[in-house]
N, C-alpha and C positions, 0 to 999 in steps of 0.2 A: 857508366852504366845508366841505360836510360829506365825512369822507372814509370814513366808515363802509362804504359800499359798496366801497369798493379795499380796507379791512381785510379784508372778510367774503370777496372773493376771494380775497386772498393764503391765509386761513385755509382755504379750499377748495380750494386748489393744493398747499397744505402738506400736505393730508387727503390729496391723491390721490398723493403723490408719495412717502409714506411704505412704501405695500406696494413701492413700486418697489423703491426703496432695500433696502426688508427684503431683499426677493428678489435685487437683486445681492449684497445682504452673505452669503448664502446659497450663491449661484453662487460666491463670492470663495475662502470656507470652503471648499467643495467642489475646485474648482482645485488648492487648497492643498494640500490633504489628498491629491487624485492626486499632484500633484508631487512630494510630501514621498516618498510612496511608490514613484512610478518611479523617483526619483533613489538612493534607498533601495536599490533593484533595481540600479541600472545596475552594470556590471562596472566595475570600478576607479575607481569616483567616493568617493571619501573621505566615510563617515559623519559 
């Protein structure tokens, strides 16, 4: 059984799922960085 063809997909799904990933890790960073800062802001929440 050759399975070369299910490798070559999984390595094609892996390619496309990559910018995915970047860009929620990006979204993630970002969230963070507001929260850090509005929480930062709010009146009497302990730095």
């Amino acid at each position: 059984m050759n399975i070369r063809p299910l490798l070559d997909a999984v390595d094609l799904q892996e390619d496309a799922a990559r910018p995915l990933a970047d860009d929620l890790r990006a979204h993630i960073d970002d969230l963070k960085t507001r929260t850090r800062s509005s929480t930062a802001q709010a009146p009497g929440y302990p730095s």
